[in-house]
VMD Tcl script that builds the backbone (N, CA, C; Angstrom):
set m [mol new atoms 405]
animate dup $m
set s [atomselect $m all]
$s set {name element resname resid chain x y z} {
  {N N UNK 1 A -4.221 0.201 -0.399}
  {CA C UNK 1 A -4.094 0.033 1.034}
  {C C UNK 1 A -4.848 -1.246 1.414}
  {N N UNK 2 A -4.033 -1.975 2.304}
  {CA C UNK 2 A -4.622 -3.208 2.488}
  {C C UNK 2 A -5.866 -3.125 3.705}
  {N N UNK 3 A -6.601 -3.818 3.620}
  {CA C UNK 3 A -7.793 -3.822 5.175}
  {C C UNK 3 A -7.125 -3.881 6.329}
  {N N UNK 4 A -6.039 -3.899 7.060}
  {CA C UNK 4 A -5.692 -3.712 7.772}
  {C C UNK 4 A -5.013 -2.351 8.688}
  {N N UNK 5 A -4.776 -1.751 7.316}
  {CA C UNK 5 A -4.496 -0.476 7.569}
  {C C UNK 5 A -5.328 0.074 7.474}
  {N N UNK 6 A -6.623 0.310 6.648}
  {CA C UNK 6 A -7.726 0.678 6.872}
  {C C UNK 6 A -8.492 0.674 8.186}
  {N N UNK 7 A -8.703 -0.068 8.184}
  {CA C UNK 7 A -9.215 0.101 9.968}
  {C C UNK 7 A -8.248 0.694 11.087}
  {N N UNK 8 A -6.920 0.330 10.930}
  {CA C UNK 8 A -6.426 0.664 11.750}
  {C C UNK 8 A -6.039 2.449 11.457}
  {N N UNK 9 A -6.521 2.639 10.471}
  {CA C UNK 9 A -6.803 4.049 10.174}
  {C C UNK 9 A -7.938 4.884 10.690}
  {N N UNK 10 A -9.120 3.991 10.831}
  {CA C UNK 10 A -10.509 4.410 11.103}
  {C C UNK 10 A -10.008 4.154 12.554}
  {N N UNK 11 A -9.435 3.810 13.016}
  {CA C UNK 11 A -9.060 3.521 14.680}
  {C C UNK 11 A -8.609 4.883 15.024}
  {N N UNK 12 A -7.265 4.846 13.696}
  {CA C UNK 12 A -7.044 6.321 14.947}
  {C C UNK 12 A -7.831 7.532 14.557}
  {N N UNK 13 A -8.483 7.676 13.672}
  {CA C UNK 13 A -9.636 8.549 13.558}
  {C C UNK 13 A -10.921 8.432 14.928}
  {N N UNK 14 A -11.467 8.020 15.034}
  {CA C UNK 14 A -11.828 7.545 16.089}
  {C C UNK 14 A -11.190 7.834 17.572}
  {N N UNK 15 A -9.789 6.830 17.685}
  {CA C UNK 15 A -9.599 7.375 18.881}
  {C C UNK 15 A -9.173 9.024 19.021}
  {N N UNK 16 A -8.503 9.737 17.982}
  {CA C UNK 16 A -8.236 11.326 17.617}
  {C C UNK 16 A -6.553 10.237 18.411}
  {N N UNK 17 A -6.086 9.713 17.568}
  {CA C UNK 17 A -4.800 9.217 17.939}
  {C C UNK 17 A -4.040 8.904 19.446}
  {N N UNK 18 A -4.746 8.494 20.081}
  {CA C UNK 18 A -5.217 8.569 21.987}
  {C C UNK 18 A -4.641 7.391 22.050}
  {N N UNK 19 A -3.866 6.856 22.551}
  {CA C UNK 19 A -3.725 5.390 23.652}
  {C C UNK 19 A -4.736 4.836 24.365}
  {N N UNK 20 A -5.093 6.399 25.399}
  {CA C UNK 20 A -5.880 5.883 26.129}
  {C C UNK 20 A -6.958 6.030 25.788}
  {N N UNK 21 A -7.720 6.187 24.624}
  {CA C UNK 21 A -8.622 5.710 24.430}
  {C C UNK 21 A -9.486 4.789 23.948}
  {N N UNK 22 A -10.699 3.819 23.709}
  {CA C UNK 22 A -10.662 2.677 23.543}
  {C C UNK 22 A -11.746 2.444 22.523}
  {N N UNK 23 A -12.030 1.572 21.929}
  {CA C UNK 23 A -12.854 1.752 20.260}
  {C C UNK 23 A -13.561 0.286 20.897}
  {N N UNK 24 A -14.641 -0.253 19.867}
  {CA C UNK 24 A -15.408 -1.593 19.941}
  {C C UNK 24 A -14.867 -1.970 18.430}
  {N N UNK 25 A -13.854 -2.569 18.239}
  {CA C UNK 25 A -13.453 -3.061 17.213}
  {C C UNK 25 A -14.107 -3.822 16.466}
  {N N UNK 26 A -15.413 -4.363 17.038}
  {CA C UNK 26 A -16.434 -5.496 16.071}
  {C C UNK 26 A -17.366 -4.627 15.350}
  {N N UNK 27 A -17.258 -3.644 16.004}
  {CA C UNK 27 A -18.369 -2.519 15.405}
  {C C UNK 27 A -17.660 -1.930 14.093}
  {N N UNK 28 A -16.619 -1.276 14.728}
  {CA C UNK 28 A -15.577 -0.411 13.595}
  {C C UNK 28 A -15.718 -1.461 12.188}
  {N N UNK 29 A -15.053 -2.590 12.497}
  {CA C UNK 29 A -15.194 -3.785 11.285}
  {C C UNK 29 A -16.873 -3.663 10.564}
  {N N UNK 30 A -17.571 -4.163 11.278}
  {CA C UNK 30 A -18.736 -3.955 10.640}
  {C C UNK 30 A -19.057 -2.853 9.989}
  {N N UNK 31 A -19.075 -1.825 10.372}
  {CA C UNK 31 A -19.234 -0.780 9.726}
  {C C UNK 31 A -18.443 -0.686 8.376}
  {N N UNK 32 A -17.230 -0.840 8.473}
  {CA C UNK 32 A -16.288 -0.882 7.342}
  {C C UNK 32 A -16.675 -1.787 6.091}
  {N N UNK 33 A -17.646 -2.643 6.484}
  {CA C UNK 33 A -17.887 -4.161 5.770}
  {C C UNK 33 A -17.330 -5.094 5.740}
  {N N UNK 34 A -15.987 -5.508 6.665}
  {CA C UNK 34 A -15.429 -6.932 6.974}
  {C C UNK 34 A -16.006 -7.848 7.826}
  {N N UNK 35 A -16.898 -7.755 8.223}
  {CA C UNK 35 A -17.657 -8.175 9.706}
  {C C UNK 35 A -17.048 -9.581 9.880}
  {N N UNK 36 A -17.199 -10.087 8.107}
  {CA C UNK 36 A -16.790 -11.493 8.117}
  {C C UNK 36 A -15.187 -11.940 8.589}
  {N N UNK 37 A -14.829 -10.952 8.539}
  {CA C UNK 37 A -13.261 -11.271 8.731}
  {C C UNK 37 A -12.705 -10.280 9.703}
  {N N UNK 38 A -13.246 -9.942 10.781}
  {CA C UNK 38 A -13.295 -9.518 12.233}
  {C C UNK 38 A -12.252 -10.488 13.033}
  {N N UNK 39 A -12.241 -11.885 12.951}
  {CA C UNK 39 A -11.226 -12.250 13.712}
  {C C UNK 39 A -9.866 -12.012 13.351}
  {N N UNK 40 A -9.792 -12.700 12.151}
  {CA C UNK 40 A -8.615 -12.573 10.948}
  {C C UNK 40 A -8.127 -10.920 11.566}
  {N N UNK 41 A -8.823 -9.643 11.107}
  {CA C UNK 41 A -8.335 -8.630 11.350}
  {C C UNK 41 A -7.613 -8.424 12.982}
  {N N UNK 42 A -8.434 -8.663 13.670}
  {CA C UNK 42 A -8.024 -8.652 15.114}
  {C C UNK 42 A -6.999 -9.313 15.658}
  {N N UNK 43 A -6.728 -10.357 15.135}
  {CA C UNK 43 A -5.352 -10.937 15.724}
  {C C UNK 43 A -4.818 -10.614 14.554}
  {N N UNK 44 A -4.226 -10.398 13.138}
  {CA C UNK 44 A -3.369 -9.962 12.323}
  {C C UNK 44 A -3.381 -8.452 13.148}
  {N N UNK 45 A -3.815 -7.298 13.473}
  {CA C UNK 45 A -3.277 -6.541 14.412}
  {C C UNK 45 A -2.503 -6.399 16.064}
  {N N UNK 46 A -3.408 -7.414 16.266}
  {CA C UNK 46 A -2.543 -7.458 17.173}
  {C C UNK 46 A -1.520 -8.302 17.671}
  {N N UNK 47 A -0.969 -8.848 16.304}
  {CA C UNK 47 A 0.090 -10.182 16.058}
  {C C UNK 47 A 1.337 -8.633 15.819}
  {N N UNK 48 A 0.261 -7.531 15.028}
  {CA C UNK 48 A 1.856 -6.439 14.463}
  {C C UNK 48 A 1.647 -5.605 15.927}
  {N N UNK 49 A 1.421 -5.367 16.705}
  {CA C UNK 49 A 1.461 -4.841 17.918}
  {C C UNK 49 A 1.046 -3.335 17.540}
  {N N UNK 50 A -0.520 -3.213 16.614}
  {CA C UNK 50 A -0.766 -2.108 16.443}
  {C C UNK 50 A -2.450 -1.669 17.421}
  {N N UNK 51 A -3.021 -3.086 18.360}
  {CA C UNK 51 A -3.749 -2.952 19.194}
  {C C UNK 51 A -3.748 -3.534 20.400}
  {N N UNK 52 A -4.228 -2.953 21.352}
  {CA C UNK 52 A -4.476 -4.176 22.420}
  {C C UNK 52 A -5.652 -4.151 23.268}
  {N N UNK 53 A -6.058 -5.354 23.591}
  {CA C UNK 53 A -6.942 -5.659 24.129}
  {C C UNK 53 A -7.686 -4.740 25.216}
  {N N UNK 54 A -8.682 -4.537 25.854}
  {CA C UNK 54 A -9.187 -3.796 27.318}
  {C C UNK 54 A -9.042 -4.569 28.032}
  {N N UNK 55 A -9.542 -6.019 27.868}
  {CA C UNK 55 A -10.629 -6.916 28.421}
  {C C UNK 55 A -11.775 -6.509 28.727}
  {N N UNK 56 A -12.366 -5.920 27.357}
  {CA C UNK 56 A -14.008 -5.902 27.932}
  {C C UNK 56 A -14.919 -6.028 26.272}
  {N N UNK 57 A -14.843 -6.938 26.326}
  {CA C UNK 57 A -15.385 -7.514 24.846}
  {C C UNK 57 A -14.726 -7.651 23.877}
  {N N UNK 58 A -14.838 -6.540 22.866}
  {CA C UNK 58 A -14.486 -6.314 21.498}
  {C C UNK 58 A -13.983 -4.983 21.927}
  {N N UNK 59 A -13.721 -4.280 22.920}
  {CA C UNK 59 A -13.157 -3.232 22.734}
  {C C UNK 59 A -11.348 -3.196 22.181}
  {N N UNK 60 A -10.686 -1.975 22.151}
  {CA C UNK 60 A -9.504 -2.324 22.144}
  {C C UNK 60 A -8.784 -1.007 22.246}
  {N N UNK 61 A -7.819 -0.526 21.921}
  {CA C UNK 61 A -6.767 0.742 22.423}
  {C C UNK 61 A -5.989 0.469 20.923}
  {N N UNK 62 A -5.798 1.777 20.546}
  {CA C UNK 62 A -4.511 1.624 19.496}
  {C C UNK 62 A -3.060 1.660 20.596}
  {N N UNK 63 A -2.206 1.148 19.903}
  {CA C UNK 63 A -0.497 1.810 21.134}
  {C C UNK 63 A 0.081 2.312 20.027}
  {N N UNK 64 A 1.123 2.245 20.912}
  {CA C UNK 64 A 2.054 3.894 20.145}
  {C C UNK 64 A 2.879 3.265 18.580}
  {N N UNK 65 A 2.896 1.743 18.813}
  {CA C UNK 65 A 3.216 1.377 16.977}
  {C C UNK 65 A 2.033 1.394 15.954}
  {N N UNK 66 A 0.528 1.336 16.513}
  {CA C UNK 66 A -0.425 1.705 15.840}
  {C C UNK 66 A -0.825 3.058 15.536}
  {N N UNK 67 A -0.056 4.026 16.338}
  {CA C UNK 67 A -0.454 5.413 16.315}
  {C C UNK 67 A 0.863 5.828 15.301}
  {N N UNK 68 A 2.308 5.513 15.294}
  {CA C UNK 68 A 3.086 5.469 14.607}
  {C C UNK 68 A 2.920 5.085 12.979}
  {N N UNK 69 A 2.213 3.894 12.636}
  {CA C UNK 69 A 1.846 3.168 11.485}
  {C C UNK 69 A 0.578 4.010 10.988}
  {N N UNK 70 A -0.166 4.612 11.810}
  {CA C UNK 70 A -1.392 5.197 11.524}
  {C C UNK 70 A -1.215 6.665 10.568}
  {N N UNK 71 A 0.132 7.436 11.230}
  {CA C UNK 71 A 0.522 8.453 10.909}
  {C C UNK 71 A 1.635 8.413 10.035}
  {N N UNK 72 A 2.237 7.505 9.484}
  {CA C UNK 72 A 2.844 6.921 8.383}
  {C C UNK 72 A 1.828 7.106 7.363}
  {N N UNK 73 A 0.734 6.168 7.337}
  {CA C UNK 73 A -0.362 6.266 5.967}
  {C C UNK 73 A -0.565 7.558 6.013}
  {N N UNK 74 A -0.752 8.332 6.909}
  {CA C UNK 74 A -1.256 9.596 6.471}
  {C C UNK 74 A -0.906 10.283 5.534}
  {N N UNK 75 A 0.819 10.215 5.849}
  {CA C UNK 75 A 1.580 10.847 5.101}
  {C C UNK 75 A 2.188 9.889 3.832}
  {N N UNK 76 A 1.513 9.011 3.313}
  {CA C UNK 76 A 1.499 8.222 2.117}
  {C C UNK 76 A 2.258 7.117 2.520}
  {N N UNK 77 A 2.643 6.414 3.686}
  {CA C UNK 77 A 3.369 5.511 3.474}
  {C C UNK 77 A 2.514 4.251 4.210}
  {N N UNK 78 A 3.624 3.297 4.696}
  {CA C UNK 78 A 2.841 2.821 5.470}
  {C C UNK 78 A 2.729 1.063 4.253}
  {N N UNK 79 A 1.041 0.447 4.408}
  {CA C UNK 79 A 1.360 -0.683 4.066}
  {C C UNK 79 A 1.585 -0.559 2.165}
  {N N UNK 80 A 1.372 0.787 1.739}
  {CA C UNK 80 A 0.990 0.750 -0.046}
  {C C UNK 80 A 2.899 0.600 -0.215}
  {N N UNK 81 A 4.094 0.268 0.436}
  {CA C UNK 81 A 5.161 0.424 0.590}
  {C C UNK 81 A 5.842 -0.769 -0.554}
  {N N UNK 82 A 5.149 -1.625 -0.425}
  {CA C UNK 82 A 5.544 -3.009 -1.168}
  {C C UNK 82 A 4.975 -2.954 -2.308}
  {N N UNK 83 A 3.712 -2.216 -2.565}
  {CA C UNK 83 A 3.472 -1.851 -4.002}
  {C C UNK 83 A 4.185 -0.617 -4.916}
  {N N UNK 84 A 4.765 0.321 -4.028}
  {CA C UNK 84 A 5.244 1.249 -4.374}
  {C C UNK 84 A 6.701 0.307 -5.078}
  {N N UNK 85 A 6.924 -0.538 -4.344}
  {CA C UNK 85 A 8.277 -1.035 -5.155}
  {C C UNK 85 A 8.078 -2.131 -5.876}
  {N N UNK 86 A 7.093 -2.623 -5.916}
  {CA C UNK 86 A 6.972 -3.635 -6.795}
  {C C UNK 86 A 7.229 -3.130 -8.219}
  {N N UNK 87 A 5.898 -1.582 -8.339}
  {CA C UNK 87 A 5.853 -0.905 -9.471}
  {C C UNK 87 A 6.799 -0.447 -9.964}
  {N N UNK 88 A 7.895 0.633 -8.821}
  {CA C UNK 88 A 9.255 0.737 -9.191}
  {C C UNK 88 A 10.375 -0.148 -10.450}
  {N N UNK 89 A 10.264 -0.979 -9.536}
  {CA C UNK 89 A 10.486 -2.653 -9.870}
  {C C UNK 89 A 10.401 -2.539 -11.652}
  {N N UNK 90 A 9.376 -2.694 -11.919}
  {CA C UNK 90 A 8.563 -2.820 -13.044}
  {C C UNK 90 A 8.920 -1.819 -14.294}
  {N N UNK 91 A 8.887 -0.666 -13.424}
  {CA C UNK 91 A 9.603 0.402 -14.255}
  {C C UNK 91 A 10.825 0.192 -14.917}
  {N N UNK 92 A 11.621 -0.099 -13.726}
  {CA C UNK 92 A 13.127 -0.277 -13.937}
  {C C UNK 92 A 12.978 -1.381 -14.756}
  {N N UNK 93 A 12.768 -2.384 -15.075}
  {CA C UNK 93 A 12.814 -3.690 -15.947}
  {C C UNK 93 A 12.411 -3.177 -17.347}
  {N N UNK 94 A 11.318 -2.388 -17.676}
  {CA C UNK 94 A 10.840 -1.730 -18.867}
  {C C UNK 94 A 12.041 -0.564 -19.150}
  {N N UNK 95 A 12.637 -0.092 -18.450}
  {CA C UNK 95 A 13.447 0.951 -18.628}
  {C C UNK 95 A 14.865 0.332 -19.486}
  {N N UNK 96 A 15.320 -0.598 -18.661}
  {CA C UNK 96 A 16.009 -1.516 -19.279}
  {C C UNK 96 A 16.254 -2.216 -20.663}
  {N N UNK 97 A 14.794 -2.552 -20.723}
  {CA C UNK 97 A 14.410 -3.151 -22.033}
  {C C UNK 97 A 14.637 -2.500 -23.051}
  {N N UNK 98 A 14.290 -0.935 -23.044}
  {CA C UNK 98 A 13.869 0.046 -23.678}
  {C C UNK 98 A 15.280 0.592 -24.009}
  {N N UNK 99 A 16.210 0.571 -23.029}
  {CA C UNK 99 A 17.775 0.537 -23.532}
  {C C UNK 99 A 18.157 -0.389 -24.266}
  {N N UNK 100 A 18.101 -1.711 -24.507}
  {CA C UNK 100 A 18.266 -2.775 -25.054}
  {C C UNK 100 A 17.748 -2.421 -26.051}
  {N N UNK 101 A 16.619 -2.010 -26.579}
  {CA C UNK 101 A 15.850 -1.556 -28.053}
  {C C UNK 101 A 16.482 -0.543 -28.753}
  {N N UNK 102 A 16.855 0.264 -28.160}
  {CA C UNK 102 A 17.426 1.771 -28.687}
  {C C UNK 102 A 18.680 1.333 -28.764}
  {N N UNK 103 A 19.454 0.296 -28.540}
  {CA C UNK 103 A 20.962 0.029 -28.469}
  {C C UNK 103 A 20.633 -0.591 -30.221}
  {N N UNK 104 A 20.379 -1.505 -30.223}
  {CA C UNK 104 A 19.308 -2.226 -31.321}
  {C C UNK 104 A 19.158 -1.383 -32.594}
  {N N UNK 105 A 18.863 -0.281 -32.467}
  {CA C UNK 105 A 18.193 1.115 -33.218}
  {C C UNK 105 A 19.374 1.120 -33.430}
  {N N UNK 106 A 20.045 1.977 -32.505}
  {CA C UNK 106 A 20.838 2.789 -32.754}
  {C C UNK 106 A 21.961 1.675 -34.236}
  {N N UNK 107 A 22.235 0.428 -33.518}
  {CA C UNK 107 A 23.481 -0.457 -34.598}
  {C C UNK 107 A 22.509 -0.765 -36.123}
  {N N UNK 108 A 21.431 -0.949 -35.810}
  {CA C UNK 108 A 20.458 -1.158 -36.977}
  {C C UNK 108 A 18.988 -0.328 -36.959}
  {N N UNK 109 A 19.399 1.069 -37.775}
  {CA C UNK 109 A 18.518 2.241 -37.943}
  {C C UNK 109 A 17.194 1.514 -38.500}
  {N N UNK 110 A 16.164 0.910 -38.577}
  {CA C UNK 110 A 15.105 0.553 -39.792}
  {C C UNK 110 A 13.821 0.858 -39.106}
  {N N UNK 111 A 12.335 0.659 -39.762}
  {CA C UNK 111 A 11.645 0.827 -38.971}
  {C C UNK 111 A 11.360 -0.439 -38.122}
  {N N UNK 112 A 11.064 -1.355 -38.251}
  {CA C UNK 112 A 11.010 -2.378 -36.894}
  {C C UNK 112 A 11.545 -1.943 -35.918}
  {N N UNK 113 A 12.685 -1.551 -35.821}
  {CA C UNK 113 A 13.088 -1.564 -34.577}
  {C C UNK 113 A 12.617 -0.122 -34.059}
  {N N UNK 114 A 12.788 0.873 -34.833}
  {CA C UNK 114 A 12.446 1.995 -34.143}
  {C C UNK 114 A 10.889 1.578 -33.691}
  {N N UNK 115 A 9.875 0.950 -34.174}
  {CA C UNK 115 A 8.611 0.649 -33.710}
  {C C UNK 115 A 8.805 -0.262 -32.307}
  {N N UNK 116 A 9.558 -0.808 -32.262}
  {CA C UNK 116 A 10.157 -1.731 -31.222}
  {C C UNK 116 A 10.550 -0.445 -29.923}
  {N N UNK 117 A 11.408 0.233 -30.481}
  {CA C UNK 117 A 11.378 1.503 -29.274}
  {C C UNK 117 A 10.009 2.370 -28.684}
  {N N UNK 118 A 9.547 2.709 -30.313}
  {CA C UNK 118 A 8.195 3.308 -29.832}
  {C C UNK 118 A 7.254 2.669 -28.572}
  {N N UNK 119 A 7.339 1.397 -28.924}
  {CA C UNK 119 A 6.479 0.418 -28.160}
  {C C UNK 119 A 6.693 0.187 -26.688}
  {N N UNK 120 A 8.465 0.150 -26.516}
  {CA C UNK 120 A 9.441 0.220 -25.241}
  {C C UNK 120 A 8.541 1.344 -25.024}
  {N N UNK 121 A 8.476 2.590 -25.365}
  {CA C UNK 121 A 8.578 3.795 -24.563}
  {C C UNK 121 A 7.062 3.764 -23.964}
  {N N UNK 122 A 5.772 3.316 -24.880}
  {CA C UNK 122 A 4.936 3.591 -24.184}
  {C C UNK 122 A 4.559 2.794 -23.467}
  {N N UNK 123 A 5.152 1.188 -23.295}
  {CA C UNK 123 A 5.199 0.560 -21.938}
  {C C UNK 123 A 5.948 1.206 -20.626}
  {N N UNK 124 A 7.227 2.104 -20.757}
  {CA C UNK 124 A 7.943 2.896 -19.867}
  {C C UNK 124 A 6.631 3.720 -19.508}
  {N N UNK 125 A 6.175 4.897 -20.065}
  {CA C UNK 125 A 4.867 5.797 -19.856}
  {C C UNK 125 A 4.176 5.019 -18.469}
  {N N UNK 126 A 3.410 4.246 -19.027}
  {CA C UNK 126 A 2.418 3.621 -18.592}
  {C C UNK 126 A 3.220 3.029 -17.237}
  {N N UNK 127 A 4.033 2.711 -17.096}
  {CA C UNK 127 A 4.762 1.989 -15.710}
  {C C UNK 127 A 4.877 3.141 -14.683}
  {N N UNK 128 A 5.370 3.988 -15.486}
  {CA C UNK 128 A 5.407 5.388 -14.996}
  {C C UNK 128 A 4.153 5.856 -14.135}
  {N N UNK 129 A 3.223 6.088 -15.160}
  {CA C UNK 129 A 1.715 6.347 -15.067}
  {C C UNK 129 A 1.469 5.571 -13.438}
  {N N UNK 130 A 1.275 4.159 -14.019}
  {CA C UNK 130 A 1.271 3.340 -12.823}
  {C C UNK 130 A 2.158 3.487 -11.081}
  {N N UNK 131 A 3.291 4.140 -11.379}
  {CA C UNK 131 A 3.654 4.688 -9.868}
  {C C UNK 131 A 3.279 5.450 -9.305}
  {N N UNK 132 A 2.763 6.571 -10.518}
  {CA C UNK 132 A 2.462 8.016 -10.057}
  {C C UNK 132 A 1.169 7.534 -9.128}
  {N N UNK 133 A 0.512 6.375 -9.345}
  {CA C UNK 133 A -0.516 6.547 -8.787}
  {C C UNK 133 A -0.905 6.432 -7.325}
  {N N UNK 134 A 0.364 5.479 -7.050}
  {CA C UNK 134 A 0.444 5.265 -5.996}
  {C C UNK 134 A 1.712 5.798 -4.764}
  {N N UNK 135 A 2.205 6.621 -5.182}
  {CA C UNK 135 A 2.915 8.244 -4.667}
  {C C UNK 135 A 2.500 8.911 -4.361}
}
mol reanalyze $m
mol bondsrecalc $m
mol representation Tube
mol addrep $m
């Protein structure tokens, strides 16, 4: 999960998922340990229209696409979305390969190649491994 969703997670924890209610966003950051990158965070949120301003300092309001996006991660989705398919991704390319090896096998039985499959498969595993984790 990227820092952006993070906070904007601790937001709606905080607000108990409220509109109208309003957080000190320099604080929330600090606390989190970005302090340094408090601006960066603050306008990258509210560039995705997941806060907005009070006008009264550093405060701010989640709205209803931040309360939407908030309750997405909850339920596993949200920004881990692009890693979920990257890994996919990854799978499928090893999966592939691993057909290509066993095609291989299959026209020329020897051990190389069957070690060549073995090897396919526990790169497949491990890709595998690697989605589960983030599902």
């Amino acid at each position: 999960m990227d820092v952006y969703h993070k906070i904007l997670e601790k937001i709606y924890e905080v607000t108990g998922g409220k509109d109208s209610e309003s957080v000190d966003l320099k604080e929330l950051v600090k606390k989190a340990g970005f302090f340094p990158s408090y601006k960066d965070i603050h306008s990258q949120m509210n560039r995705s229209g997941w806060i907005s301003d009070t006008g009264r300092g550093s405060e701010v309001r989640i709205t209803h696409w931040g309360i939407k996006e908030a309750r997405k991660i909850a339920k596993g989705g949200g920004g881990d979305d692009r890693e979920k398919r990257k890994r996919a991704k990854k799978l499928h390319e090893e999966i592939k390969e691993l057909s290509v090896m066993a095609e291989e096998l299959s026209s020329e039985p020897n051990a190389d190649n069957l070690k060549l499959v073995e090897s396919g498969l526990t790169k497949v595993e491990k890709c595998l491994a690697d989605l589960k984790s983030v599902i």
